[in-house]
N, C-alpha and C positions, 0 to 999 in steps of 0.2 A: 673340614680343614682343606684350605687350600693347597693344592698340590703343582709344583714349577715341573715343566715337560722344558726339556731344550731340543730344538728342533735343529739337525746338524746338514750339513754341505750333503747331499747323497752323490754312493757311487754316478758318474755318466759315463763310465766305458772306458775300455783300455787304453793306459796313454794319458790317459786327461787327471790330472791331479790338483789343477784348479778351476775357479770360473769368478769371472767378473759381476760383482753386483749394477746392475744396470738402472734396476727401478724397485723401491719397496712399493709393494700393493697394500700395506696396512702402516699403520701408525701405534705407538704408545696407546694403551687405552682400548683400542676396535676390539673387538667381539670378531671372533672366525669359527666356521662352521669346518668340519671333516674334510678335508682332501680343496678345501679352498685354495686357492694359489693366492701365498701371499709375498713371495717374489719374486721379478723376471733378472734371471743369469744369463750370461752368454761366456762361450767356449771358442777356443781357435774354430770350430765349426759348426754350431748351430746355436741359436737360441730355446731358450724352456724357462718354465716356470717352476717352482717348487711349493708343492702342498702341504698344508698344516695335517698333521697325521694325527690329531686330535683337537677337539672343540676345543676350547675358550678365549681368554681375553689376553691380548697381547701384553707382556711385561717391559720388556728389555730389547729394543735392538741392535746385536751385536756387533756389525758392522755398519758402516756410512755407505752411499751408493758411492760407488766407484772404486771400493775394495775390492781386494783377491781374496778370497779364503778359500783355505784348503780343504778337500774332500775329507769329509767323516767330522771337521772343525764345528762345532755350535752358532750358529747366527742369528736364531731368534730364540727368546724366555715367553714361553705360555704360559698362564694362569690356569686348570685345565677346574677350577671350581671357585668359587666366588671372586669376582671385579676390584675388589674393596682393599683388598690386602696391600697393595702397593699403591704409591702415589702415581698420578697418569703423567705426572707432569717432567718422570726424570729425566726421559729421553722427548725431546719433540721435532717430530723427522722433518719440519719446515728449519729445524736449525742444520739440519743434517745438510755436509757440503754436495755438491750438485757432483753430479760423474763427471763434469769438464774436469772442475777442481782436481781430483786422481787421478785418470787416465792419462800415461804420458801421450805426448806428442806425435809421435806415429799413428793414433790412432783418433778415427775423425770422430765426435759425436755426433751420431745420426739423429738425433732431434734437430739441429742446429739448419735441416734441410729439409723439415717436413713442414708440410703446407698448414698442418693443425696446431702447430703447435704454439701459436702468440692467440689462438680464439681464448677465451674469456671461458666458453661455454663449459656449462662445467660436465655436460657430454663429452663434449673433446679431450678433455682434461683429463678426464677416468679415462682415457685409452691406453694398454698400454705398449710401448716402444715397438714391440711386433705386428700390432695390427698397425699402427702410424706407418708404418717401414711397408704394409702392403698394401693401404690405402696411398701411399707415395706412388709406390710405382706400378699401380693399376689407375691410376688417376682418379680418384674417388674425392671429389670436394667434400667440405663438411657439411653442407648442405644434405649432399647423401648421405650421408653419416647419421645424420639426425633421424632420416627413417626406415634403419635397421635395427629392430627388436631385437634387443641383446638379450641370451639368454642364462648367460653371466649372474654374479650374484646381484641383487639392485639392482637387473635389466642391465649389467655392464655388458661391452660388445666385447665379446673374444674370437679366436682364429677363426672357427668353423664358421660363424655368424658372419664374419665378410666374406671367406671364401662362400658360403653359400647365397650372399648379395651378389657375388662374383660372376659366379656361373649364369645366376638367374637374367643379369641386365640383359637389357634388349639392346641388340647392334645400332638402332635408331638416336643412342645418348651418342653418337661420335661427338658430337660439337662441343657436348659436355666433359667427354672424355679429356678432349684437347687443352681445352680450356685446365682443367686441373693439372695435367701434364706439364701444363705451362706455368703453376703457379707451383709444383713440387721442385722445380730446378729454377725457383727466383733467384739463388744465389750464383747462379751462372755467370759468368764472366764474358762481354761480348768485347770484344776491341779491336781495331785496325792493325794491322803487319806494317810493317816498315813500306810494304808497296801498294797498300792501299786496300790487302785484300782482307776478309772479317772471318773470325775463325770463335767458336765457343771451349771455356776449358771448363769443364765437370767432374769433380770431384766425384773418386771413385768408392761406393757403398765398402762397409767393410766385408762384405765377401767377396768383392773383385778386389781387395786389397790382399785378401790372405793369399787368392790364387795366383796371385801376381809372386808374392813371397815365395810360395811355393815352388813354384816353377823357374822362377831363379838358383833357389837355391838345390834345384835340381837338376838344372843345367852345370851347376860350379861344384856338384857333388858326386854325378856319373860320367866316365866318358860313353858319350851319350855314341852309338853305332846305329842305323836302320837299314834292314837290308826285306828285301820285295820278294812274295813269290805268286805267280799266275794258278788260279786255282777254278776247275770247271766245275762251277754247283748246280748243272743242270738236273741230276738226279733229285739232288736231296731238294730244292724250288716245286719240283714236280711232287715228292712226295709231300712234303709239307700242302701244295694245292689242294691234293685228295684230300689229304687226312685232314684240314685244319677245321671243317663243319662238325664232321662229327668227334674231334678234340672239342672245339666247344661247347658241342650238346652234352656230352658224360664227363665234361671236367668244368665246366662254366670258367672256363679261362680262354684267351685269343692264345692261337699257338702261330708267333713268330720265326721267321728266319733269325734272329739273334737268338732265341732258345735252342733250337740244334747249334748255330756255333760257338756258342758256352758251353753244349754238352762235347763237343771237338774238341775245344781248348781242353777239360777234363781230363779226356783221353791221352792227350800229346801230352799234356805235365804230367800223366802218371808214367809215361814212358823215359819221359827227360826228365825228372826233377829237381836238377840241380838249378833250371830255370825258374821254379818254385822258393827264391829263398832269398837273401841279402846280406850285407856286410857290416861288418861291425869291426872297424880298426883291417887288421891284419887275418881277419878271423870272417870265415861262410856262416851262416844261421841257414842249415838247409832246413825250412820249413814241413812237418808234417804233414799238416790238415792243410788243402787247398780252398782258402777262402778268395774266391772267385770278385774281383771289383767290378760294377757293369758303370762305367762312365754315363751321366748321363744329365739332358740338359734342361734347364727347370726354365720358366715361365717367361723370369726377368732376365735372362739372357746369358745367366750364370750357370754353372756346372756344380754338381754335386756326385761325388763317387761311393756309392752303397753296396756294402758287400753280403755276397752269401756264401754262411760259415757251411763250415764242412763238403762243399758244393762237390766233389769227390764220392760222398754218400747219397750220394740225390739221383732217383732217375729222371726222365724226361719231363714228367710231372711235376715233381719236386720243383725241379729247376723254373720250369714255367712261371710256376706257381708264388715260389719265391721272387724272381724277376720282375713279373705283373705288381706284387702288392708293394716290393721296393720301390720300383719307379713312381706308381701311385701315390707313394707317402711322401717319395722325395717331392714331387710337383706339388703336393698340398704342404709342403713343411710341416710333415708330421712328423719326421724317422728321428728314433733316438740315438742321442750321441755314438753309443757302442755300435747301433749297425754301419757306423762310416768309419770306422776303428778296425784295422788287423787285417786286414787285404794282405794276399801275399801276389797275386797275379791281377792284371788291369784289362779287361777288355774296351775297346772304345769303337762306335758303328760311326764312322763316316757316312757308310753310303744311306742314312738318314737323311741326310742334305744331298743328297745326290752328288758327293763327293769320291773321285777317281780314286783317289789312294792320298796319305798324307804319312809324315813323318812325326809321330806325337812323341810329348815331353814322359820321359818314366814317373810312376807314380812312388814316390821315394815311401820308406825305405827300399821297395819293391825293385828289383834288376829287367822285368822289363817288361813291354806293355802291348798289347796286340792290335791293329787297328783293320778293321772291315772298311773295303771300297765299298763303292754302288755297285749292281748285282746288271752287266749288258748286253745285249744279247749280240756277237758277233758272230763271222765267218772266222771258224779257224779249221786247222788240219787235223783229219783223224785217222790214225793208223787201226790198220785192220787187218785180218788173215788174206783177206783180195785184195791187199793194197791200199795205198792212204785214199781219202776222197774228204771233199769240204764240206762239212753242216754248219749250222747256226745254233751254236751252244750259246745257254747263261754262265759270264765266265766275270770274272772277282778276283782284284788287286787284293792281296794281305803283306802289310809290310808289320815288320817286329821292330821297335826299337829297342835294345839292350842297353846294359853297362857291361862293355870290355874289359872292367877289371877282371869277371869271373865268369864271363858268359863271352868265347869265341865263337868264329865265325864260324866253325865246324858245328859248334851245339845248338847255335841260332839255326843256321841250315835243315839240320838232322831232325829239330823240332818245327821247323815250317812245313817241311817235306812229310812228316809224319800227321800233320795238322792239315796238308792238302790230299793227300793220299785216304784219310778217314771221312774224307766230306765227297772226294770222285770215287769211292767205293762205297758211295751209301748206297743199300738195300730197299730198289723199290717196293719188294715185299716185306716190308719191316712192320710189323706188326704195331697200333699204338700202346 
């Protein structure tokens, strides 16, 4: 007897209560094996696939690509024992309306700018929307396409299969590179100014669109304040030199300067926690659990903000630990929905770019956000029992930006100060 499985929307993390159907990977009719993905969603912040959580032969599909359904809703009917039972022909996903047809108008579809996507081949064709989006803007022609060994189901190419084309190419394809480059933004717009002069407009992926949103509407939602403070990290640079070998050897992790000032930041919201929290109407949400955001900046030029929950309960290890494999996942587009979900505090490293100091946007709902200068080694004044005299310290801008609704300049202050006083009182004998 055949037996109907409905396969539903699954939880993606807090916050997220829908997701957009993007692409069905099966039709009326197909045969799916266990945990095969049969289709690709996308969320305000990342795309996934969702797997068939039992064998058989697809019945019914519930929604048209370019729906919303809602988390826990049913979207696909499995057969999970004999084929026969239903007719294949009631649903046929080539009549199914395309994702331009649903999606309103704010949002662009990203096939509409991939280089693969008018080929024939019926390679190109099985791809789907995620790898096209990183074969776009890695510049991968379809040519290369062709001989990457998918290991997918029927040799189809999924994520890891290009990112692992990815890594492997040799520097010597530039010409090749360029070449694709140039054919993933054909929709480009080239044309003369009024004075003669030529300027291109590019159409922004939908993740430089959300961040764009984002940050808008986080400028017209905090009154946004930043205020600076000068901070000597000569200690803790020096300790970090020593210890970070043998951190590596007994922990097989790289131990960073942004891991000691995550475990800083820590320290200073357990002291001030009112900076730990956000607004709601008329009303504070002083948050608990200090889930730590590490800003961070991925491949294509975009940002993605991955948080570590409880980062309060973690020691140096932990944190490391965490940090390493977030960032890792976030550069491969691996991290699922929930780990970008529930930040209460934002750290963000400037001096990655060898940048002075900068003034960044709050990460909303969040009241405010920390940002690391570059780390320079100047002449400054050092007070002593025989009197001041000049060294050459490692010294580091930190500027806070807050929201003034509920975070003054008193408590921004008392936590910078508390934040710069824990990093110029590190402990060169500090044990790892």
């Amino acid at each position: 007897m055949a037996k109907e499985i409905k396969i539903i929307l699954p939880p993606m993390g807090e916050g997220i209560t829908d997701a957009r159907i993007t692409r069905w990977l099966v039709k009326v009719g197909d045969k799916v094996e266990i945990d095969q993905p049969i289709v690709e969603i996308a969320t305000d912040k990342v795309d996934s696939e969702v797997p068939a959580i039992s064998a058989g032969t697809v019945k019914e599909l519930l929604f048209k690509e370019g729906d919303t359904p809602q988390v826990g809703q049913p979207i696909l009917t499995l057969v999970a024992e004999g084929a026969a039972d239903f007719p294949t022909t009631k649903i046929e996903s080539e009549n199914l309306p395309k994702a331009e047809e649903k999606v309103p108008n704010k949002i662009i579809t990203e096939n509409k700018t991939q280089p693969v996507a008018d080929n024939n081949d019926e390679l190109l064709i099985g791809l789907s929307p995620l790898v096209r989006k990183i074969a776009k803007e890695e510049g991968i022609t379809p040519a290369e396409l062709k001989q990457i060994n998918g290991s997918g189901l029927n040799g189809r190419i999924n994520k890891d299969d290009i990112l692992a084309y990815i890594k492997k190419r040799d520097s010597r394809i530039n010409e090749i590179e360029t070449k694709a480059v140039q054919e993933a933004v054909q929709n480009t717009i080239t044309q003369p100014t009024e004075t003669g002069a030529r300027h291109e407009v590019i159409p922004m992926d939908r993740m430089r669109k959300l961040i764009a949103e984002h940050m808008v509407m986080s400028k017209q939602t905090s009154a946004h304040v930043t205020s600076f403070i000068e901070v000597d990290v000569t200690n803790m640079v020096e300790w970090r030199n020593r210890n970070k070998d043998n951190f590596q050897k007994t922990e097989g992790e790289k131990l960073t300067l942004t891991h000691l000032f995550a475990e800083a930041t820590v320290q200073a919201i357990k002291k001030h926690p009112l900076i730990n929290s956000s607004v709601d109407g008329d009303k504070i949400i002083l948050k608990k659990d200090i889930n730590l955001s590490i800003a961070t900046a991925l491949p294509n030029g975009n940002l993605i903000v991955p948080v570590i929950k409880n980062s309060d309960r973690l020691n140096l290890v932990g944190l490391a630990k965490s940090i390493n494999d977030l960032a890792t996942r976030a550069r491969e587009n691996k991290l699922k929905p929930d780990e970008i979900q529930g930040g209460t505090f934002t750290i963000t490293n400037l001096g990655m770019f060898d940048t002075l100091t900068g003034t960044p946007i709050i990460n909303q709902p969040q009241v405010a956000i920390l940002a690391i200068g570059s780390i320079k080694k100047r002449p400054v004044v050092i007070e002593t029992n025989a009197g001041d005299v000049i060294g050459i310290r490692q010294m580091c801008i930190i500027s806070l930006s807050y929201d003034h609704r509920i975070v003054d300049g008193a408590l921004a202050g008392t936590f910078m100060k508390t934040f710069r006083d824990t990093i110029e009182n590190f402990n060169l004998e500090r044990p790892l």
